[in-house]
N, C-alpha and C positions, 0 to 999 in steps of 0.2 A: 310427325305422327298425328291420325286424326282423330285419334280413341273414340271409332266407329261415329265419329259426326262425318257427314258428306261437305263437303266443302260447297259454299256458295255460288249458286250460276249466276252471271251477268246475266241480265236483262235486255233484248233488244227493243228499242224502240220499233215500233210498225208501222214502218212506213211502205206508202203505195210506189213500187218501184219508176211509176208513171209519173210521181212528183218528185221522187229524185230526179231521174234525167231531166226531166223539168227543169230543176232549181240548176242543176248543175251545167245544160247545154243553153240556156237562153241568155241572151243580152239582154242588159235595161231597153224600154221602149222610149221615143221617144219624150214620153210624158213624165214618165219617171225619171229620166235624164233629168227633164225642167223643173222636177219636183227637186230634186235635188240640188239641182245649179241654181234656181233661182233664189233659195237665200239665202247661197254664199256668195252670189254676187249683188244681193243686198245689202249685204254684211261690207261687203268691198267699197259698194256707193256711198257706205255711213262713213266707215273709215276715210275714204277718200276727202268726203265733205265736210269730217270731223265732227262728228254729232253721233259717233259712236257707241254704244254703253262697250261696261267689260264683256257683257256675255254674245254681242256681236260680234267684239273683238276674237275671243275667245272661240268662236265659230269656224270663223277664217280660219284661224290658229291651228285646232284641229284639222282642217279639210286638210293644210298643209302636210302636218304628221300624218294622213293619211295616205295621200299620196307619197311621202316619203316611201312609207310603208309598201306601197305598192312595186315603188321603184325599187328595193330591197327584194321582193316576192319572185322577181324576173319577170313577170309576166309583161308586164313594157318598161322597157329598157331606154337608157340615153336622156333622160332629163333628167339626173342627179344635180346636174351643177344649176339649173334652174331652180327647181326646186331649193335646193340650201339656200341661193341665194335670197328667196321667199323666207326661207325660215329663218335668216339673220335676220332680215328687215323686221320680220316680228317683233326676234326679242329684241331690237334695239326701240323698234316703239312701243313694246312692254315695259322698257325701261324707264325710260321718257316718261310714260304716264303713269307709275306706280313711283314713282320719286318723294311726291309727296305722302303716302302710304294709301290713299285711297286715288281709285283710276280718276283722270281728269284726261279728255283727248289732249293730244299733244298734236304740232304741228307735222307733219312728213313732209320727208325729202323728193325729190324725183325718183331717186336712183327707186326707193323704198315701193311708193305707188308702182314705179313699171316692172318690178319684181316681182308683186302681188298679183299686180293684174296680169302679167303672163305666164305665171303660175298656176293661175286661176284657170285661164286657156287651157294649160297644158293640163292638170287636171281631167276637166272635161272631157277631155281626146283621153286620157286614162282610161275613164268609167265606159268611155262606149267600145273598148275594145274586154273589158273584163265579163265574167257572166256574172250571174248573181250570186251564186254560193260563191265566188271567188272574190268577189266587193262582201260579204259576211263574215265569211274568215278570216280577209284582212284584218275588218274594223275590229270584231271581237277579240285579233290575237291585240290590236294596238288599244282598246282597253283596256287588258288585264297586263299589257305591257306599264299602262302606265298609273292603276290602281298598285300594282306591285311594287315600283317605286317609289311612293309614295305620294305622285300626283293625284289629282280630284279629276274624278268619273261625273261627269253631269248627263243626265239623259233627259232630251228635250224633247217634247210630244211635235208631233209634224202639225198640231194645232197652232205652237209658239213659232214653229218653223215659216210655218206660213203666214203670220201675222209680222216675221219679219222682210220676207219680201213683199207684202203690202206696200 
């Protein structure tokens, strides 16, 4: 019963139908692809050469869960076992370097490195078959995926992003 109050309308946001399909039919370009991949494979070159910090680390790490995410989504299918295999290596050298309670690079394996870095690949071949709202809704559901568990949300400006593919 509403004892004569009108019940509340949603609000639609207004949007230009033109920049829906927009957001929703386009592939990243080129450049945006490299915006992207070049400082996770920055991230890859520290870790690889061991001069890492956490929040390089931490980079990778996510791109990983991301693409997890992706392969979860359906939208490209078939690198499950890749991918895990990337995301064990992780945490085994999260483990490795938080031992002593603050990060200090640790040595990696083979197995660890060619996990990553075809991961890394496979990734990539991800992003260029996704459009952009659907690389959006991913990330955003795997944020609030993993602010709700109780993990740490960090949001990097593509200013820090880019000064680490420098």
């Amino acid at each position: 019963m509403t004892h004569g109050r009108k019940k509340p309308r949603q609000r639609r946001e207004m949007r230009s139908p033109f920049f829906t399909a927009l957001m929703r039919a386009t592939k990243h370009t080129p450049e945006e692809l490299a915006s992207i991949m070049d400082p996770m494979r920055a991230c890859l070159k520290a870790v690889r050469e061991g001069v890492a910090t956490q929040l390089q680390f931490e980079v990778l790490q996510s791109s990983m869960v991301i693409a997890e995410a992706i392969e979860h989504s359906g939208i490209v299918r078939g690198l499950a076992d890749h991918i895990a295999s990337a995301l064990q290596a992780c945490s085994a050298i999260e483990a490795r370097a938080l031992t002593s309670g603050a990060w200090r690079q640790t040595a990696l394996y083979f197995q660890e490195l060619d996990a990553l870095a075809t991961a890394v690949d496979l990734h990539e071949y991800q992003l260029q078959q996704l459009s952009a709202s659907e690389l959006h809704r991913i990330v955003q559901q795997t944020m609030a995926r993993t602010a709700s568990s109780g993990g740490n949300v960090v949001r990097i400006s593509e200013t820090d992003l880019a000064l680490m593919a420098a």
